[in-house]
C-alpha positions in Angstrom: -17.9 -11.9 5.6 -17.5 -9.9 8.2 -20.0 -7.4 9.5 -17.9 -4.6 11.6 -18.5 -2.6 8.8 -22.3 -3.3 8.0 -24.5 -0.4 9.6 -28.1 -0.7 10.2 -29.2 2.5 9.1 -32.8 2.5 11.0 -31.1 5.5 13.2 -29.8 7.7 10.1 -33.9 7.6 8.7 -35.1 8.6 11.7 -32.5 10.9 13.4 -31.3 12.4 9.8 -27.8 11.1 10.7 -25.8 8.3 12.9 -22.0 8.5 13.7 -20.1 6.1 12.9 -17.0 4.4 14.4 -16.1 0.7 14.0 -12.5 -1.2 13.9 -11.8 -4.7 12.3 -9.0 -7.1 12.0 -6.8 -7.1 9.0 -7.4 -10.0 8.0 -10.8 -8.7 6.6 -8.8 -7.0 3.5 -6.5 -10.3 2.6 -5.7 -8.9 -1.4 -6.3 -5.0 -0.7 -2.5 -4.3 -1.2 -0.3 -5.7 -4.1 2.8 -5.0 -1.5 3.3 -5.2 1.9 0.5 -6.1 4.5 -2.0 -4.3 6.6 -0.7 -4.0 10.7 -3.2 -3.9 12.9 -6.8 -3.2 13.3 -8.3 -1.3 10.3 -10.9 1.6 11.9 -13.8 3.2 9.8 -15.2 6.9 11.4 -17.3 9.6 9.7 -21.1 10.0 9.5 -24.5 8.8 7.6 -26.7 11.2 6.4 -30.2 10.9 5.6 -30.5 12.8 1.9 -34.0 12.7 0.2 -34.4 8.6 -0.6 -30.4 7.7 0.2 -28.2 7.6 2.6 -24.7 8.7 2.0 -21.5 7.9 4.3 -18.3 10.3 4.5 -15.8 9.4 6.5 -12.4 8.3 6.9 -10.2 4.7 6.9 -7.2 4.7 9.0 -4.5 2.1 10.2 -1.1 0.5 9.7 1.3 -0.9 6.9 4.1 -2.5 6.6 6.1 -2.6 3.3 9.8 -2.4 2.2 11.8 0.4 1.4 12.1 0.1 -2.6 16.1 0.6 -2.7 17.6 -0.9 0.4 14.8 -3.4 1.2 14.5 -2.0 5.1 11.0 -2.9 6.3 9.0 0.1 7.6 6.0 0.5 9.3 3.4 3.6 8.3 0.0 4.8 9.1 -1.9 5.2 6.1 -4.9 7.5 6.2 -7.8 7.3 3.3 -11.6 9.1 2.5 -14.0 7.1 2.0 -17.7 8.1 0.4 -21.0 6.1 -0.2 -24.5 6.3 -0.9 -26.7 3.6 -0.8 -31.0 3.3 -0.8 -32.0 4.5 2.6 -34.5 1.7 2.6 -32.6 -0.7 0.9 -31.2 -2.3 4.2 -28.1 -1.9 5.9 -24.9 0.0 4.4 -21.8 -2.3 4.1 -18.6 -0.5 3.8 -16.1 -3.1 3.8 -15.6 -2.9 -0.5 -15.1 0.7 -0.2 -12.5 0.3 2.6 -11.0 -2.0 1.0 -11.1 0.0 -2.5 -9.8 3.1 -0.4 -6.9 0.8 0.6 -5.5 -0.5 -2.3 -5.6 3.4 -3.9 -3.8 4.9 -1.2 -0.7 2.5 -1.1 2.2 4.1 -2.4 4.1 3.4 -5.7 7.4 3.8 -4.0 8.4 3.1 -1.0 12.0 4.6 0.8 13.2 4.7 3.9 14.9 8.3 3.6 14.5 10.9 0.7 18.5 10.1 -0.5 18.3 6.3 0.3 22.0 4.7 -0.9 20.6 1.3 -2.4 22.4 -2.0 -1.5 26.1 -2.4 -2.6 25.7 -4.1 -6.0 29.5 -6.4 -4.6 28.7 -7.4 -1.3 24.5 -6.5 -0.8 25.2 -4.6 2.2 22.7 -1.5 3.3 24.9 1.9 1.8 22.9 3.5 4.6 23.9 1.4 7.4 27.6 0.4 5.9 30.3 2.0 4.6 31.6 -1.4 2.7 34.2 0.5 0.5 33.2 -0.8 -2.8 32.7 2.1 -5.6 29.1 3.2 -6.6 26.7 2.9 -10.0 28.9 -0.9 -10.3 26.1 -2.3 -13.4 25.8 -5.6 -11.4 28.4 -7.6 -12.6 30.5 -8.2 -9.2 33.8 -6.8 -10.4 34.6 -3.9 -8.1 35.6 -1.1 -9.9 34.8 -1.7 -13.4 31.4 -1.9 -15.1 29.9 -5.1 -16.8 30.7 -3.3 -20.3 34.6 -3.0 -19.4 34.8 -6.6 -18.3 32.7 -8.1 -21.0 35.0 -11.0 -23.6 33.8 -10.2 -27.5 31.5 -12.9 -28.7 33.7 -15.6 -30.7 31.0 -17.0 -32.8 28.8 -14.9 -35.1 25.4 -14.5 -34.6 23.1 -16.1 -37.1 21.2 -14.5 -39.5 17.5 -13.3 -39.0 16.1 -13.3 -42.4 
């Protein structure tokens, strides 16, 4: 496991606080995002308090993403920005932050990804990028290949009944 994220907090009991700054690889976080993949280093910064009995940590996680636009497919690369907060025993040995970085992660990945507000899709004919291309086929085709007509106007009737569900 790793331990960029593991503080000693000897310094927060006896100072009241500590500052905090520390940077790991991505590889730390394999399964924080259902999509896409983390780019980069993956840097923790904030500050430890000393309150009463605990010691509580608030702070930020920042770094880089990669995902795929959700129409078109582009890949993109974003920073991604996400609070973090803890508290933790002061005397209860050192505060390890990695589970709520990699928590914060996996709730600050988007739903939807696009690569511009009005993204244009792939053609449904020929799979090219609308955004990039201007292939000529029509729009809103339902996926059947057949430019210019929908898969309902191209559909043959169904020759044999269907059999009863009793």
């Amino acid at each position: 496991m790793s331990s960029e994220f593991r503080f000693p907090l000897t310094d927060a009991k006896e100072n009241g606080q500590m500052a905090v700054s520390a940077k790991t690889a991505p590889e730390t976080f394999p399964d924080a995002l259902s999509e896409g993949a983390l780019k980069g280093p993956v840097s923790l910064v904030g500050m430890i308090l000393a309150v009463d009995d605990e010691a509580s940590f608030t702070g930020t996680a920042a770094g880089r993403w990669t995902f795929e636009c959700t129409r078109c497919l582009k890949p993109l690369e974003l920073e991604w920005t996400a609070p973090i907060e803890a508290m933790v025993p002061i005397d209860g040995g050192p505060m390890d932050l990695t589970d709520e970085v990699r928590q914060s992660i996996a709730l600050a990945q988007p739903m939807k990804v696009l690569c511009l507000p009005d993204c244009k899709v792939l053609c449904a004919v020929c799979k090219k990028n609308r955004n990039e291309v201007d292939c000529g086929h029509p729009e809103g085709l339902a996926g059947d290949g057949v430019p210019g007509g929908g898969f309902t106007e191209t559909r043959k009737p169904r020759l044999t009944p269907r059999p009863h569900k009793g």
